[in-house]
N, CA, C and O atoms as a printed pandas DataFrame, in Angstrom:
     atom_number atom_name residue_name chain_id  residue_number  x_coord  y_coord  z_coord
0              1         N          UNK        A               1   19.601   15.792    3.062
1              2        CA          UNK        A               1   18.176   15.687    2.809
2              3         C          UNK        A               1   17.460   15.698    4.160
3              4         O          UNK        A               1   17.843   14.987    5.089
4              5         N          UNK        A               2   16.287   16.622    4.260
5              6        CA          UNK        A               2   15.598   16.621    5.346
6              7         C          UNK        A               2   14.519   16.127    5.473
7              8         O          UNK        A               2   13.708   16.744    4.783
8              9         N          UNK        A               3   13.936   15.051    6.181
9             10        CA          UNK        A               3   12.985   14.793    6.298
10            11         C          UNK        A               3   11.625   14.899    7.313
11            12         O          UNK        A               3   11.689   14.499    8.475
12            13         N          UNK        A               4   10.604   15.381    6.838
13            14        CA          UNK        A               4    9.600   15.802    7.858
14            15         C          UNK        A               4    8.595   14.846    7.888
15            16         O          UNK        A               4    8.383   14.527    6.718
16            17         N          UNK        A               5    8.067   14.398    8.434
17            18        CA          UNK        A               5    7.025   13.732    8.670
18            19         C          UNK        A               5    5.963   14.004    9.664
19            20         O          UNK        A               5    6.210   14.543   10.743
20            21         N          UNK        A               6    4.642   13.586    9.255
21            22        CA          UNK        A               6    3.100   14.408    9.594
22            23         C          UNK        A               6    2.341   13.260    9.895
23            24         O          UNK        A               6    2.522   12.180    9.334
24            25         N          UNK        A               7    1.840   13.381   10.411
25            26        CA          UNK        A               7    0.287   12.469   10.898
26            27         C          UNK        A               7   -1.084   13.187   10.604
27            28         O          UNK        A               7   -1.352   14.387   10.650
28            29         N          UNK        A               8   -1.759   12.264   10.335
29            30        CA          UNK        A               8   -3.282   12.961   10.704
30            31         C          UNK        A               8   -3.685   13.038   12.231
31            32         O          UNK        A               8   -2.751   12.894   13.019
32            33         N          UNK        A               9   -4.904   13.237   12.741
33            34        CA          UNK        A               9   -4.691   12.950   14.222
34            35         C          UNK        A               9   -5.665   11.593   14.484
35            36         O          UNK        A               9   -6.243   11.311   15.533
36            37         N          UNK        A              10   -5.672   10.839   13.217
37            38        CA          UNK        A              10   -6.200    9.679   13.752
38            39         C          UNK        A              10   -4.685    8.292   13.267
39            40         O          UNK        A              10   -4.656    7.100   12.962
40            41         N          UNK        A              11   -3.906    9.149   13.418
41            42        CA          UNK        A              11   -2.126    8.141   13.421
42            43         C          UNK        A              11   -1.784    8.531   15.039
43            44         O          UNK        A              11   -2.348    9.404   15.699
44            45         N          UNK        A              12   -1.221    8.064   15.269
45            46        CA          UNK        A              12   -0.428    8.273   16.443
46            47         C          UNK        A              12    1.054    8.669   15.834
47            48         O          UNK        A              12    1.537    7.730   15.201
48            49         N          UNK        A              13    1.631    9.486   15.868
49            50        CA          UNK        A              13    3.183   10.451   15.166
50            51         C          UNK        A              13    4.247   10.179   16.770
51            52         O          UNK        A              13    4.369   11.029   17.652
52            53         N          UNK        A              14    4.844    8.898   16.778
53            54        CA          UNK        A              14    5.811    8.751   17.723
54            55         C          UNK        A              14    7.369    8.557   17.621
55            56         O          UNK        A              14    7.421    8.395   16.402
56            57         N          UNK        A              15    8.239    8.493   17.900
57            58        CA          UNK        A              15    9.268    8.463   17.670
58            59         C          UNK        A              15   10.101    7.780   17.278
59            60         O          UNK        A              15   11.312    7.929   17.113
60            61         N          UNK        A              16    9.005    6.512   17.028
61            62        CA          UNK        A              16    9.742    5.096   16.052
62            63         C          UNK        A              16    8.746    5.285   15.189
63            64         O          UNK        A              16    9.031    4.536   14.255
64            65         N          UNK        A              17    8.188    5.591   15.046
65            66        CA          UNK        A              17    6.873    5.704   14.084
66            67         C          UNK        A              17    8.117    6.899   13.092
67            68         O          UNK        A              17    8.666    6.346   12.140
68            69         N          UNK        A              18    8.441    8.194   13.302
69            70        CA          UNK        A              18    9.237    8.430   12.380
70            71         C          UNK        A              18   10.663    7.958   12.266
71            72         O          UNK        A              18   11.242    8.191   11.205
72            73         N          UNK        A              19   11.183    7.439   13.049
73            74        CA          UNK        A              19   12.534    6.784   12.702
74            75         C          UNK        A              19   12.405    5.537   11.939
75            76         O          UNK        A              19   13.438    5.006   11.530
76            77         N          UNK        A              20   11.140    4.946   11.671
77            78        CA          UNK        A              20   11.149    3.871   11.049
78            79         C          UNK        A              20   10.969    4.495    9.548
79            80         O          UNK        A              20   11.703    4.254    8.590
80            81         N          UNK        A              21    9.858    5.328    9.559
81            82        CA          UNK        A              21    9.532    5.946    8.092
82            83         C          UNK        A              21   11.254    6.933    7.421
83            84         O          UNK        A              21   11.789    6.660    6.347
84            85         N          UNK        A              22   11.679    7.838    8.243
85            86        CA          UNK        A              22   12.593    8.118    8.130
86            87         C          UNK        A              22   14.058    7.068    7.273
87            88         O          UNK        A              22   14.866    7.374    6.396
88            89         N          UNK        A              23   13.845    5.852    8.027
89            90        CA          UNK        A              23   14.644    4.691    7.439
90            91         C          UNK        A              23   14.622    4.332    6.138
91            92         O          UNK        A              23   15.485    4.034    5.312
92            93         N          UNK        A              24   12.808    4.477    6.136
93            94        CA          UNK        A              24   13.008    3.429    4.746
94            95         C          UNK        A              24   12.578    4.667    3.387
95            96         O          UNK        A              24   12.270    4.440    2.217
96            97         N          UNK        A              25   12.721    6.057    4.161
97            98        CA          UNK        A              25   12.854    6.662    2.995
98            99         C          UNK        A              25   14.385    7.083    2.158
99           100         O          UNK        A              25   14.629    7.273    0.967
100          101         N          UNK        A              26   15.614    7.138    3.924
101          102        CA          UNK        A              26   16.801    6.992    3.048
102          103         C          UNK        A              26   17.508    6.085    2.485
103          104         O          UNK        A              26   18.680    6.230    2.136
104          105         N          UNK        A              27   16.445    4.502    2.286
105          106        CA          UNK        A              27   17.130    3.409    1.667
106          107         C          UNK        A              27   16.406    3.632    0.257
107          108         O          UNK        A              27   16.910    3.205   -0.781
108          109         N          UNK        A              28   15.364    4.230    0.280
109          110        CA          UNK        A              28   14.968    4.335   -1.445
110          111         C          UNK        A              28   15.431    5.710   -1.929
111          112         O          UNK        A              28   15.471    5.823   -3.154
112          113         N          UNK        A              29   15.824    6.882   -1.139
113          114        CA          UNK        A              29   16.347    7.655   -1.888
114          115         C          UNK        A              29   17.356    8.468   -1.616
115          116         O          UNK        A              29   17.384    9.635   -2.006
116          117         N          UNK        A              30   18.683    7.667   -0.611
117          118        CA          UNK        A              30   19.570    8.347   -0.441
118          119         C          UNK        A              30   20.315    8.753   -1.009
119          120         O          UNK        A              30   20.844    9.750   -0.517
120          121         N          UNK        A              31   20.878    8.235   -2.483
121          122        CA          UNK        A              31   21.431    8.342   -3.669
122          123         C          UNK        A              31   21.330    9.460   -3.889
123          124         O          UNK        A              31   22.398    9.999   -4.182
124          125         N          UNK        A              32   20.044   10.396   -3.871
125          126        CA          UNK        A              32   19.613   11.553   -3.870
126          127         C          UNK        A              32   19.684   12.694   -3.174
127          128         O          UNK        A              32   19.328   13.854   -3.382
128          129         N          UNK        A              33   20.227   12.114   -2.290
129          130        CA          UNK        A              33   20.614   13.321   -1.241
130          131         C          UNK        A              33   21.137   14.932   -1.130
131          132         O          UNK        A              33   20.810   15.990   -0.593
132          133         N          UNK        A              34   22.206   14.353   -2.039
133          134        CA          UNK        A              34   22.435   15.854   -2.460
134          135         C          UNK        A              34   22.088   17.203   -3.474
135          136         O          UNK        A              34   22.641   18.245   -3.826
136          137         N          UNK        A              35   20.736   16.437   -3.714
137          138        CA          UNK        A              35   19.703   16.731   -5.003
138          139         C          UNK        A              35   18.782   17.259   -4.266
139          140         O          UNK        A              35   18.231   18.065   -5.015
140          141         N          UNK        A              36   18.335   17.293   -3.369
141          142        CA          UNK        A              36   16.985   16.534   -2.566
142          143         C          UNK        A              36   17.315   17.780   -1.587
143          144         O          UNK        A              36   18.456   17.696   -1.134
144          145         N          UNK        A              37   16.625   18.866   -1.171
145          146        CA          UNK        A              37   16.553   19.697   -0.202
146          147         C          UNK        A              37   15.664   19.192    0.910
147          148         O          UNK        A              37   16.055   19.192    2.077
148          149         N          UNK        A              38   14.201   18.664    0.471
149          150        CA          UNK        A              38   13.457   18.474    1.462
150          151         C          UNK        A              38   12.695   16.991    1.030
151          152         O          UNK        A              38   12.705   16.647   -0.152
152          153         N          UNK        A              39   12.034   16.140    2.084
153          154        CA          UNK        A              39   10.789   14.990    1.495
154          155         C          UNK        A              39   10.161   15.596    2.651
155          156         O          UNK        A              39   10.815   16.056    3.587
156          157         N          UNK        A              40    8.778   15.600    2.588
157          158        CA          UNK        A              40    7.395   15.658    3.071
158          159         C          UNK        A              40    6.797   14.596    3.222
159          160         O          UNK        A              40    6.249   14.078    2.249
160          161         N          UNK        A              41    6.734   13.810    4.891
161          162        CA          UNK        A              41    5.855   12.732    4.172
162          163         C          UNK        A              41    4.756   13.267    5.027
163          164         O          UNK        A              41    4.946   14.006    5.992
164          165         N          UNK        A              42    3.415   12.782    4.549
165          166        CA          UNK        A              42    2.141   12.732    5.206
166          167         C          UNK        A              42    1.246   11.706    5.117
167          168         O          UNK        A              42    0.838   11.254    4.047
168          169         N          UNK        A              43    0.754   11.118    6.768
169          170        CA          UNK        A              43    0.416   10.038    6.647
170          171         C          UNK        A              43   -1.099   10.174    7.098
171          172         O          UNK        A              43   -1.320   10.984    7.998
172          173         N          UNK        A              44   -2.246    9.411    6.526
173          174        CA          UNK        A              44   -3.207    9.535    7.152
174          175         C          UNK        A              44   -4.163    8.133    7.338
175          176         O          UNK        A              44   -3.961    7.055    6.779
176          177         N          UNK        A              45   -4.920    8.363    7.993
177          178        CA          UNK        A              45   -6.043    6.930    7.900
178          179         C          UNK        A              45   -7.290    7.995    7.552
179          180         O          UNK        A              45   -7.776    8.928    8.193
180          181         N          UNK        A              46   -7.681    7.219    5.777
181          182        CA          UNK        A              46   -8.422    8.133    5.261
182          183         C          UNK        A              46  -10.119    7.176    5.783
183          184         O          UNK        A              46  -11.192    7.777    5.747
184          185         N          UNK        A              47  -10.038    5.931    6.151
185          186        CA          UNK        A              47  -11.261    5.612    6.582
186          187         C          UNK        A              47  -11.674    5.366    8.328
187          188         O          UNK        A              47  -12.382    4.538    8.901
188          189         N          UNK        A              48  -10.997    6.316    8.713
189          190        CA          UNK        A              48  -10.804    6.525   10.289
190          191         C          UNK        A              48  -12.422    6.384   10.925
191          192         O          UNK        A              48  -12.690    5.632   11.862
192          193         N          UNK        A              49  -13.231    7.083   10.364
193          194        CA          UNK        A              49  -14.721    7.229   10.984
194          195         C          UNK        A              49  -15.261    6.775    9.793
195          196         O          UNK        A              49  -16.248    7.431    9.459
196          197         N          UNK        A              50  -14.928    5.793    8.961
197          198        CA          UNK        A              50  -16.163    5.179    8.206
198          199         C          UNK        A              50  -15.953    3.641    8.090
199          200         O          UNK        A              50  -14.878    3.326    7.580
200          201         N          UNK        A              51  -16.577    2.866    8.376
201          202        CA          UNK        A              51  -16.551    1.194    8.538
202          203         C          UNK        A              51  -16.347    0.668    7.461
203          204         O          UNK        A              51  -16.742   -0.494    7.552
204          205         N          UNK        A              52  -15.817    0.935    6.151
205          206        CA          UNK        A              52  -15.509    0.571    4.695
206          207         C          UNK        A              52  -14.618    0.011    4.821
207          208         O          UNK        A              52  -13.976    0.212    5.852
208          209         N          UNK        A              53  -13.927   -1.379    3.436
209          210        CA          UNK        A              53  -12.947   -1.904    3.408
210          211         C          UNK        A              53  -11.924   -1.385    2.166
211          212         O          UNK        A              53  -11.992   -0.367    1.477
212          213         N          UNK        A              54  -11.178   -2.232    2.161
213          214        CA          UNK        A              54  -10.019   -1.391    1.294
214          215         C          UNK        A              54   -8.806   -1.005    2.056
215          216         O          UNK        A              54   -8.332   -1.592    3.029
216          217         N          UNK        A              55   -8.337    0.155    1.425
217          218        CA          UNK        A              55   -6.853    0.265    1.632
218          219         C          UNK        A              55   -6.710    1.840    2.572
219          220         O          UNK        A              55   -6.596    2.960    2.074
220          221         N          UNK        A              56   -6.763    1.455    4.177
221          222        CA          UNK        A              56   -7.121    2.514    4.522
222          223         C          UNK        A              56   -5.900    3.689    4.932
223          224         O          UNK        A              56   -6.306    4.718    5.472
224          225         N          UNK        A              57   -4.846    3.584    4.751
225          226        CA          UNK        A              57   -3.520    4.444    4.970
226          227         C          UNK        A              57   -2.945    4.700    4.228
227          228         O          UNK        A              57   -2.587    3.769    3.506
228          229         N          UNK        A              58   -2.462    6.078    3.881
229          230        CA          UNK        A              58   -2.365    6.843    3.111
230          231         C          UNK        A              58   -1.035    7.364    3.225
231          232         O          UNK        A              58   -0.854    7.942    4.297
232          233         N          UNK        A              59    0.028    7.337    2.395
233          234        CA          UNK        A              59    1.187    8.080    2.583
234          235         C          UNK        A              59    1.288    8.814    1.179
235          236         O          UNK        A              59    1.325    8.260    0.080
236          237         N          UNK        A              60    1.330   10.375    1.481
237          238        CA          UNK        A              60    2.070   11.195    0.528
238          239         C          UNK        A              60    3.219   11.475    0.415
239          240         O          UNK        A              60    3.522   12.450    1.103
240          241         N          UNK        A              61    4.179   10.970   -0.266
241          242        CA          UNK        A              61    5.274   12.111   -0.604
242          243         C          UNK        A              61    5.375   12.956   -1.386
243          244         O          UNK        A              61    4.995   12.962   -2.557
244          245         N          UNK        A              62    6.160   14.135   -0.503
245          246        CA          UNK        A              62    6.062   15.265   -1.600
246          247         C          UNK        A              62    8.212   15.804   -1.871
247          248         O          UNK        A              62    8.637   16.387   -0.874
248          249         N          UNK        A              63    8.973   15.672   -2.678
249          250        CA          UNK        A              63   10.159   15.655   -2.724
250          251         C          UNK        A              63   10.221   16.974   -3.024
251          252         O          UNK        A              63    9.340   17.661   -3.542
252          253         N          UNK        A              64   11.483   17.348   -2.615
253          254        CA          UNK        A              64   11.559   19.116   -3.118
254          255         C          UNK        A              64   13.344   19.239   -3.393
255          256         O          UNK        A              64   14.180   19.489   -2.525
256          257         N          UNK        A              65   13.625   18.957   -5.009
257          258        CA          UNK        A              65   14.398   18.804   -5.364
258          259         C          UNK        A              65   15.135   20.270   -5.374
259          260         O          UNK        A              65   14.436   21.224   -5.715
260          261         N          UNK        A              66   16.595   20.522   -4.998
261          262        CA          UNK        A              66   16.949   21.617   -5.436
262          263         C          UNK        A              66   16.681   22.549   -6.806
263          264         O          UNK        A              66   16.829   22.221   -7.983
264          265         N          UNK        A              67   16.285   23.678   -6.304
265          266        CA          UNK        A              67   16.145   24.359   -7.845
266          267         C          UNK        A              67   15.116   24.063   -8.347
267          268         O          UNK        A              67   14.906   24.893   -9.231
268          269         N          UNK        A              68   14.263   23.289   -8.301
269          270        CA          UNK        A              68   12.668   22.488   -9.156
270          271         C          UNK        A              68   12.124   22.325   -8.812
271          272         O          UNK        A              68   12.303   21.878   -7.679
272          273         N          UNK        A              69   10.841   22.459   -9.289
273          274        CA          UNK        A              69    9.245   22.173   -8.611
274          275         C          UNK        A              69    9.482   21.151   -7.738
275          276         O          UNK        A              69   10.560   20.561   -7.798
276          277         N          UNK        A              70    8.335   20.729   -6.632
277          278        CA          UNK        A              70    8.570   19.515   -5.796
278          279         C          UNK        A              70    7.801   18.692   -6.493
279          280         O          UNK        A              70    6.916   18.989   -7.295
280          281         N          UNK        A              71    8.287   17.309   -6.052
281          282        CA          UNK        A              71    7.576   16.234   -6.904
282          283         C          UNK        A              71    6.831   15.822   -5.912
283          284         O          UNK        A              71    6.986   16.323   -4.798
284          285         N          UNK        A              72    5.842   14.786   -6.150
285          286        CA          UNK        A              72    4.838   14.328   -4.723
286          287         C          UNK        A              72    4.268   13.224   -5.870
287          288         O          UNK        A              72    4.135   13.319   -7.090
288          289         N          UNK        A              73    3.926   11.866   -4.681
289          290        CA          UNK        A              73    3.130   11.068   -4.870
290          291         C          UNK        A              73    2.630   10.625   -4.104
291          292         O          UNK        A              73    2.626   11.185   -3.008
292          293         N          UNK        A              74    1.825    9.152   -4.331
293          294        CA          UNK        A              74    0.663    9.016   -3.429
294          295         C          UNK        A              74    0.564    7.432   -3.047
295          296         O          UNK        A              74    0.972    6.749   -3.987
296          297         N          UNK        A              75    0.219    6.812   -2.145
297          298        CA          UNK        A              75    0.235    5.410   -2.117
298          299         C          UNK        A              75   -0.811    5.042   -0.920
299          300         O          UNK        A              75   -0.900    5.691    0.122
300          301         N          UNK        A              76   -1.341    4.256   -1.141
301          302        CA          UNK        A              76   -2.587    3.779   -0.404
302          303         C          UNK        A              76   -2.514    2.400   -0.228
303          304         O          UNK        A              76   -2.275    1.716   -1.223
304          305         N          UNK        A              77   -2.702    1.771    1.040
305          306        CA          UNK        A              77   -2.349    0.435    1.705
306          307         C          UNK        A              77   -2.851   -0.058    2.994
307          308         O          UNK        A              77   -3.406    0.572    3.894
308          309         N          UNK        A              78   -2.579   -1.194    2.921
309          310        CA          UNK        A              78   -3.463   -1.606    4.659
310          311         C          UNK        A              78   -2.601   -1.227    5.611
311          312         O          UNK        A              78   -3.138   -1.196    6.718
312          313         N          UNK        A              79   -1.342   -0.892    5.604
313          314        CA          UNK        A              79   -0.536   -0.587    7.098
314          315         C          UNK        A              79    0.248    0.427    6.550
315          316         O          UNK        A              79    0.487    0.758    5.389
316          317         N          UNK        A              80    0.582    0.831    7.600
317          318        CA          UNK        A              80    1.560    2.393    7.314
318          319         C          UNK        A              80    2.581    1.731    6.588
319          320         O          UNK        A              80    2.988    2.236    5.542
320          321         N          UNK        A              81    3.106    0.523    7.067
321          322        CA          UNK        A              81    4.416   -0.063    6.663
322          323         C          UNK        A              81    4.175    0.245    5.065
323          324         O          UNK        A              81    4.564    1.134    4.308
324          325         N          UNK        A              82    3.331   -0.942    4.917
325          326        CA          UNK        A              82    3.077   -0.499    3.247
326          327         C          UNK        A              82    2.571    0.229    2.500
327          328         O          UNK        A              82    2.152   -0.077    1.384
328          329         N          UNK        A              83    2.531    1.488    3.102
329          330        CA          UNK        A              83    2.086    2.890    2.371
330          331         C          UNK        A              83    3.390    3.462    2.107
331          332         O          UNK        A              83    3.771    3.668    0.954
332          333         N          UNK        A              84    4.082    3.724    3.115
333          334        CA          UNK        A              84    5.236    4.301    2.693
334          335         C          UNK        A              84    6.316    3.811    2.241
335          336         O          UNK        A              84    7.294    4.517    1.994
336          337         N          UNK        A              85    6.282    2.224    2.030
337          338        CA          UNK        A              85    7.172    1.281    1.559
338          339         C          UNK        A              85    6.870    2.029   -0.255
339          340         O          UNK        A              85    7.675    2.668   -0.932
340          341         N          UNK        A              86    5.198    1.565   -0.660
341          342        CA          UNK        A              86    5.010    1.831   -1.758
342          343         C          UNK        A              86    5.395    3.057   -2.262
343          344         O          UNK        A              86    5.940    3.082   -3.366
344          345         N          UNK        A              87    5.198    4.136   -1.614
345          346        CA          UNK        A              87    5.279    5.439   -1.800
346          347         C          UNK        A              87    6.732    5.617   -1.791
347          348         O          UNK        A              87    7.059    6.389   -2.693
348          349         N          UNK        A              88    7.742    5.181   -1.096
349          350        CA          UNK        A              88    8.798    5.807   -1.567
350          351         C          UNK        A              88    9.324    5.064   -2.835
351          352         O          UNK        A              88   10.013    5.661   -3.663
352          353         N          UNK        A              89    8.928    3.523   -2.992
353          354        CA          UNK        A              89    9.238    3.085   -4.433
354          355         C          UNK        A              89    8.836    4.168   -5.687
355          356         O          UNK        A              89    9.629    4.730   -6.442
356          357         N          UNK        A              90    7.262    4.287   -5.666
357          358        CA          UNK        A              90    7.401    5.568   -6.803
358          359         C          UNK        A              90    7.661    6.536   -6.819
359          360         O          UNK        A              90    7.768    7.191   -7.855
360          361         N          UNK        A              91    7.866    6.995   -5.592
361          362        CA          UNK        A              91    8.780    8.351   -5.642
362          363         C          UNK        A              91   10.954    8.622   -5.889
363          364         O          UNK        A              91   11.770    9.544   -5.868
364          365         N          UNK        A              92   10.929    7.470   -6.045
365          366        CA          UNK        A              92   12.537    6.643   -5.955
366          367         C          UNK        A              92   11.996    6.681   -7.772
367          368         O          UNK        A              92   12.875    7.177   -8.478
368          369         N          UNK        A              93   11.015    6.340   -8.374
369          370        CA          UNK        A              93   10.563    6.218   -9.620
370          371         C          UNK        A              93   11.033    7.273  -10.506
371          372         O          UNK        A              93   11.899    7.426  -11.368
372          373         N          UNK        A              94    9.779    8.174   -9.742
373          374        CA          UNK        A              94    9.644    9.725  -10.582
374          375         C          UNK        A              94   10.823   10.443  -10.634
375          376         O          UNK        A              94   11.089   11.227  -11.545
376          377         N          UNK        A              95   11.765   10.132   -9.398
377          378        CA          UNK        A              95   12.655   10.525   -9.444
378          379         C          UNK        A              95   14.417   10.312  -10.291
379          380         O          UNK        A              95   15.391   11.050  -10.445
380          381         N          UNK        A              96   14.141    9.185  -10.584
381          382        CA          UNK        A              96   14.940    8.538  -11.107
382          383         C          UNK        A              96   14.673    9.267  -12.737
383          384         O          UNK        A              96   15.485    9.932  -13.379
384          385         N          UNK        A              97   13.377    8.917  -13.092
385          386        CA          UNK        A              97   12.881   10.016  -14.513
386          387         C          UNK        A              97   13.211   11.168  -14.338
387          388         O          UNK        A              97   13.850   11.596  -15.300
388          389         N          UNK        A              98   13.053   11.966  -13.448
389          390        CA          UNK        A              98   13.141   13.366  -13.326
390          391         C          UNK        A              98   14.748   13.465  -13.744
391          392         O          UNK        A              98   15.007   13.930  -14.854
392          393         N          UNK        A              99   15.768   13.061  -12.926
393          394        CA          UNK        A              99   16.944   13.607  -12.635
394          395         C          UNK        A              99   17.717   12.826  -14.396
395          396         O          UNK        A              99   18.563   13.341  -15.126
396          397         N          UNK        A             100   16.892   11.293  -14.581
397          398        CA          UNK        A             100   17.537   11.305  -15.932
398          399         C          UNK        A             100   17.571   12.144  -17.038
399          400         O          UNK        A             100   18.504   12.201  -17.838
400          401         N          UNK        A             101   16.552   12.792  -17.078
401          402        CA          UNK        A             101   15.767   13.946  -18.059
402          403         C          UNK        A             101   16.832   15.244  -17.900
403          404         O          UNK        A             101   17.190   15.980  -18.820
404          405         N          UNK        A             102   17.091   15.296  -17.004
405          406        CA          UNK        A             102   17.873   16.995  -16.153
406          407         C          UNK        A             102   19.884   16.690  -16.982
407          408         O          UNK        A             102   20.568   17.446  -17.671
408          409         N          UNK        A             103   20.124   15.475  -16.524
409          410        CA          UNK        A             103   21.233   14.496  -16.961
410          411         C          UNK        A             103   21.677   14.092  -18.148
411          412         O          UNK        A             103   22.890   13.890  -18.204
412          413         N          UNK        A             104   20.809   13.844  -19.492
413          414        CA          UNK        A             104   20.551   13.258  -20.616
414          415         C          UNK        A             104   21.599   14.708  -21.488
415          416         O          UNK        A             104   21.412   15.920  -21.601
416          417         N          UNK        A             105   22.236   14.154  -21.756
417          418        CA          UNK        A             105   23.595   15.229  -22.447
418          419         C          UNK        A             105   22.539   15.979  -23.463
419          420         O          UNK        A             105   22.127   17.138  -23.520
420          421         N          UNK        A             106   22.211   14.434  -24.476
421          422        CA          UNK        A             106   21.173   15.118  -25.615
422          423         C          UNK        A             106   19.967   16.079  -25.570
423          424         O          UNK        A             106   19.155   16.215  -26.485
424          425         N          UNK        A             107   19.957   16.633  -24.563
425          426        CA          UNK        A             107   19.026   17.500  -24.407
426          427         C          UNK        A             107   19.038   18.536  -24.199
427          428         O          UNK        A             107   17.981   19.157  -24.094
């Protein structure tokens, strides 16, 4: 499984900055690995130039399962940590549905 990871240019994209994201995406979906051609992550700070509160970091994943559409989700949080913490939980989710569905004899 390959993983890419993106910044906006109001993240700083450094080299623990992806070895950390990198980490905690192959603890939620290494299982998957050999399923799993590509993850996409993209991270942004969506309230970079506006003084609003809320949940300002943004992690997308987008999964690109062999053979099948890519899956992608979305998670929004106060620190990167917990954007992509959240985000790979539901994407560890969808995925878990997806591959049961593909798996399910009865079908």
């Amino acid at each position: 499984m390959n993983i890419q990871v993106n910044t906006d240019n109001h993240i700083q994209g450094s080299e623990n900055l992806t070895r950390e994201v990198e980490s905690v995406i192959e603890s939620a979906l290494g299982r998957f690995g050999d399923r799993i051609t590509r993850v996409e992550v993209h991270l942004s700070d969506e309230n970079s130039s506006q003084k609003t509160h809320g949940d300002p970091m943004r992690c997308r994943l987008e999964a690109r399962p062999a053979a099948r559409d890519p899956v992608s989700v979305t998670a929004d949080a106060a620190t990167i940590d917990q954007a992509v913490s959240s985000a790979a939980k539901k994407l560890e989710r969808v995925l878990d549905t997806t591959f049961g569905r593909i798996d399910d004899p009865r079908r």
